[in-house]
C-alpha positions as CSV (number, residue, x, y, z in Angstrom):
1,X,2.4,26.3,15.1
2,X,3.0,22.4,14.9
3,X,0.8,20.5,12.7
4,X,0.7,17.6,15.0
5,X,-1.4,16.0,16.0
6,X,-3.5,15.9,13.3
7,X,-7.1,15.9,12.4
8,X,-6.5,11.8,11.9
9,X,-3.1,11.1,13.9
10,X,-2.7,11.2,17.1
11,X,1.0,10.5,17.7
12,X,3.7,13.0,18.7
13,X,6.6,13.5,16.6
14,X,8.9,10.7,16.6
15,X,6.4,8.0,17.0
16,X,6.9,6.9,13.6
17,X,9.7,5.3,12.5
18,X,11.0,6.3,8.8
19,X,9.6,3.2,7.2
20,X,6.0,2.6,7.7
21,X,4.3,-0.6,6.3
22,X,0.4,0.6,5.0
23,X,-2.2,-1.9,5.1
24,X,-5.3,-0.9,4.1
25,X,-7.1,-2.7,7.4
26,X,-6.4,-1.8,10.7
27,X,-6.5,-5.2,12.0
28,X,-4.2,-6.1,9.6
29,X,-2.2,-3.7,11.3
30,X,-2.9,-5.3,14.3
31,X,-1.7,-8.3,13.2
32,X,1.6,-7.1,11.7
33,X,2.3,-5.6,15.1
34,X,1.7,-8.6,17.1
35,X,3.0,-11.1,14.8
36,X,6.5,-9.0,13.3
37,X,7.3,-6.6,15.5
38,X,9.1,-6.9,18.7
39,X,7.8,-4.2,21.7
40,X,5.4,-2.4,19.1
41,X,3.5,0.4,20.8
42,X,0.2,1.7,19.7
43,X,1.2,5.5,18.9
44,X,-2.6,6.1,16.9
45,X,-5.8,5.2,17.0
46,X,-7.9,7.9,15.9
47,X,-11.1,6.3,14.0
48,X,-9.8,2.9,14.6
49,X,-7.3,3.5,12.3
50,X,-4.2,1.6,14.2
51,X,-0.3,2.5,13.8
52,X,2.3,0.7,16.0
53,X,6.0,1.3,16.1
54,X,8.8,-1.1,17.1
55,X,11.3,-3.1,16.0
56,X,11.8,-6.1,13.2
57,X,15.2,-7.8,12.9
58,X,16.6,-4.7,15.2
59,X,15.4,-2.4,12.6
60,X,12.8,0.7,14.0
61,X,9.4,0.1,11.7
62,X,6.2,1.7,11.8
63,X,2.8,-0.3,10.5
64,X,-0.5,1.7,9.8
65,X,-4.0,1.1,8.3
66,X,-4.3,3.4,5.4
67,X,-8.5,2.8,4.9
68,X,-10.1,1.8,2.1
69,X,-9.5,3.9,-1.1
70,X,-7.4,6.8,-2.5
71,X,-9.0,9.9,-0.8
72,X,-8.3,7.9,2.9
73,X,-4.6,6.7,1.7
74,X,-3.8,10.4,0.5
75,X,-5.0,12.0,3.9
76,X,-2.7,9.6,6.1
77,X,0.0,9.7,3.4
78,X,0.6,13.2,3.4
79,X,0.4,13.3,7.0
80,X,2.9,11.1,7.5
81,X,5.6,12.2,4.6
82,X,4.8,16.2,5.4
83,X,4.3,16.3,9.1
84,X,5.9,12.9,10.8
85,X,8.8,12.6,8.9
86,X,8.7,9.7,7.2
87,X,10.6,8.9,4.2
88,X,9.0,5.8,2.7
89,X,5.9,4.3,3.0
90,X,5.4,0.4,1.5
91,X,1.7,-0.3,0.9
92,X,0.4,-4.1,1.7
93,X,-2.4,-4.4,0.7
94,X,-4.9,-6.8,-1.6
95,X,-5.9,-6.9,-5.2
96,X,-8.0,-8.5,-8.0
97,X,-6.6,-10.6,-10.8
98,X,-7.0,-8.1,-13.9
99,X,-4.1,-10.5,-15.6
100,X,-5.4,-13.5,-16.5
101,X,-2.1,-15.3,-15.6
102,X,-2.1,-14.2,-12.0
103,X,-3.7,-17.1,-9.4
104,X,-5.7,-15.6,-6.1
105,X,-2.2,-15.7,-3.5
106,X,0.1,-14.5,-5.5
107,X,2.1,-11.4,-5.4
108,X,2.4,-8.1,-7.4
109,X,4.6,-5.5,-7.0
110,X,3.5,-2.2,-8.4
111,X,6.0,-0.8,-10.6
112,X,3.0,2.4,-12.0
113,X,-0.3,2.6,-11.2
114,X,-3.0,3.6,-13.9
115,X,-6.3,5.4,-12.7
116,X,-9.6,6.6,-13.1
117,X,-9.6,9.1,-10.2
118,X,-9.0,12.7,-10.3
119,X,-6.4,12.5,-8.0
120,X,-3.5,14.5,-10.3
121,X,-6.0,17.5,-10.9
122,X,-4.9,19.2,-7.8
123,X,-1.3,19.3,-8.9
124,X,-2.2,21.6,-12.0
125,X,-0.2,19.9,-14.2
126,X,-0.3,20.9,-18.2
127,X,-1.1,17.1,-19.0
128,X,-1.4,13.4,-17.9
129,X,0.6,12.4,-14.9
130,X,1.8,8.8,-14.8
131,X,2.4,7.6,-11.4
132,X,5.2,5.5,-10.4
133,X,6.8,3.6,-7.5
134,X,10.3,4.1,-5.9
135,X,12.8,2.5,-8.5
136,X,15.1,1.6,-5.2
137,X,11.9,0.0,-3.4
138,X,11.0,-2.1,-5.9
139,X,14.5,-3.2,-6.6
140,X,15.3,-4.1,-3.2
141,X,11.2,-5.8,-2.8
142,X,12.1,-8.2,-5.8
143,X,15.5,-9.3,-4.4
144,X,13.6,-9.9,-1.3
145,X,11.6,-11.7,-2.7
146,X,13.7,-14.1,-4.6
147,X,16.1,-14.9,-1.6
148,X,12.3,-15.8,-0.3
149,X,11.4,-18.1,-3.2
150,X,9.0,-15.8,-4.3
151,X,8.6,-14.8,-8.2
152,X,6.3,-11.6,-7.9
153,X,4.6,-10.2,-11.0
154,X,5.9,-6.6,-11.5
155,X,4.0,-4.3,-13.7
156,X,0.9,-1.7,-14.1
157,X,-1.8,-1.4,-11.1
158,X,-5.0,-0.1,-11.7
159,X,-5.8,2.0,-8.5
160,X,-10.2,2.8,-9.1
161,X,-12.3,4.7,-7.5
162,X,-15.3,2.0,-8.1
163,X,-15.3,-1.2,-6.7
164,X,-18.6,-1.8,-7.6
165,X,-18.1,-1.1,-11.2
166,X,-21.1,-0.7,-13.5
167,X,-18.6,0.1,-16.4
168,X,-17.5,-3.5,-15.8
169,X,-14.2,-1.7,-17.1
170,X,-11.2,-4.6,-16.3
171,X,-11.0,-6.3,-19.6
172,X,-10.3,-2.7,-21.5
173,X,-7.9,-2.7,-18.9
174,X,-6.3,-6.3,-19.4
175,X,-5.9,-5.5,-23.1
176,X,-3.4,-2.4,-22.2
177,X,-1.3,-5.2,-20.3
178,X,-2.1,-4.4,-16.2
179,X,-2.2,-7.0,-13.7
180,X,-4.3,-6.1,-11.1
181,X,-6.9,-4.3,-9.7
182,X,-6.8,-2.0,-6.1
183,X,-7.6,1.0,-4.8
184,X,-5.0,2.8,-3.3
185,X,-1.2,3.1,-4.7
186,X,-1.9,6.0,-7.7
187,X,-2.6,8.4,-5.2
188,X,0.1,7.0,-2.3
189,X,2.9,7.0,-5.6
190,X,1.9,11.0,-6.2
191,X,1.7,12.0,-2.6
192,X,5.1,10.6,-2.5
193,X,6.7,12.4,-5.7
194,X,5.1,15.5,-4.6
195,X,6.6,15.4,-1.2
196,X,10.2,14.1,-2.5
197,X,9.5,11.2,-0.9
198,X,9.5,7.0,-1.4
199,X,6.5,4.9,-2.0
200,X,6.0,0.6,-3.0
201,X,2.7,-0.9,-3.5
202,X,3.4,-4.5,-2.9
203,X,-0.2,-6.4,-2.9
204,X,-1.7,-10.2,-2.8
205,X,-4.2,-11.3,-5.1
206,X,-7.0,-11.6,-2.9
207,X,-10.0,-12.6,-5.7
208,X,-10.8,-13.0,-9.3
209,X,-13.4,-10.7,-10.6
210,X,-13.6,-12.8,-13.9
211,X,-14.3,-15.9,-11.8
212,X,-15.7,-14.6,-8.6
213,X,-12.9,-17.1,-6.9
214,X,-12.3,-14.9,-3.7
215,X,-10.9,-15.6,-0.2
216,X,-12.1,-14.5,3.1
217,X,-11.7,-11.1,5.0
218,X,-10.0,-13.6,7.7
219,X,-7.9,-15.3,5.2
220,X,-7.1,-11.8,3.5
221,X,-6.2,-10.4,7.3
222,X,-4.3,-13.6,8.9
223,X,-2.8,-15.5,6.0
224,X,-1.1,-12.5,3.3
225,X,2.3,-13.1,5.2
226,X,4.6,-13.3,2.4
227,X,4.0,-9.8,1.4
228,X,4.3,-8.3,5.0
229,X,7.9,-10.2,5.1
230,X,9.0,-9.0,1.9
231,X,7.9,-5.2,3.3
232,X,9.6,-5.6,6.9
233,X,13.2,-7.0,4.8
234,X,13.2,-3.9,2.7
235,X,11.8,-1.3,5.6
């Protein structure tokens, strides 16, 4: 018995190409699609949750919304390493300065990925599981950028579970040396080493918890370009 479609995807097999950009916001998605992508075809839209497939610079790529959060990344993760075929999945997404160094627009690329979730407990494992990108990504992502003009901060994530936190935990964080805070790549980085498979978290800093200086869901939709280029070069 196939296990597609999915509970969540709609597509058939071969609808995804075996890069597949992951933004966190499906009109983000969108806007990858309309603005990158040469013929892109809708191929899912279950919950609103947008993934396009066509071409950029000749190249077949795939762009999806991943939702907000680890439990809603891991569910369309899985899906499409296990049952789609894909083989690497680049995450675009937005984070909070947790660095005090890092400005709001600037980029990060996710080398690990420290978290509070209980992701890792379903794996069994006999102790602490420290989640890391794709070594060839990242390597390829930061040569990107350069030729681009772009000097991205690479280092520790820290992928919560809280957004609202009452802890007010990111300073204890900023003292072990991460740079920012999301909510998505520890679980997409273990979904990926489980299934033997490759996964990048490259994110903009979209506010400054420490400051409140923020941008806009437009700005954070519309204007986070440099990050989708440096994805669709390495896809």
């Amino acid at each position: 018995m196939s296990n597609i479609p999915t509970p969540h995807i709609e597509a058939k097999a071969g609808d995804f190409a075996e890069t597949v950009l992951m933004p966190g916001d499906p009109l983000r998605a969108r806007f990858i699609a309309e603005n990158f992508l040469e013929d892109a075809l809708l191929v899912n839209n279950v919950r609103g949750i947008q993934g396009y497939t066509g071409t950029y610079k000749g190249k077949r790529v795939s762009v999806m919304a991943s939702g907000m959060g680890m439990p809603s990344i891991a569910i369309y993760s899985y899906e499409l390493f296990n049952f789609y075929g894909v083989k690497n999945i680049i995450r675009v997404g937005t984070a909070g300065v947790v660095d005090p160094s890092l400005k709001v627009r600037d980029i990060v690329i996710g080398m690990g990925a420290c978290t509070n979730s209980n992701y890792a407990a379903q794996f069994r494992l006999p102790g602490t599981y420290a989640p890391i990108c794709s070594y060839p990504l990242m390597k390829k992502a930061i040569e990107a950028a350069e030729k681009m003009g772009i000097q991205p901060k690479v280092g520790n994530l820290y992928s919560s579970d809280t957004f609202y936190d009452d802890a007010a935990s990111l300073a204890q964080w900023q003292k072990m040396g991460v740079l920012a805070t999301e909510m998505e790549a520890a679980a997409l980085y273990m979904n990926a080493a489980r299934a033997g498979k490759n996964a990048l978290a490259i994110v903009t800093i979209s506010d400054n918890p420490f400051t409140g200086e923020a941008t806009t869901s437009e700005e954070r939709q519309k204007t986070f370009t440099a990050m989708m280029e440096i994805a669709l070069e390495i896809a």
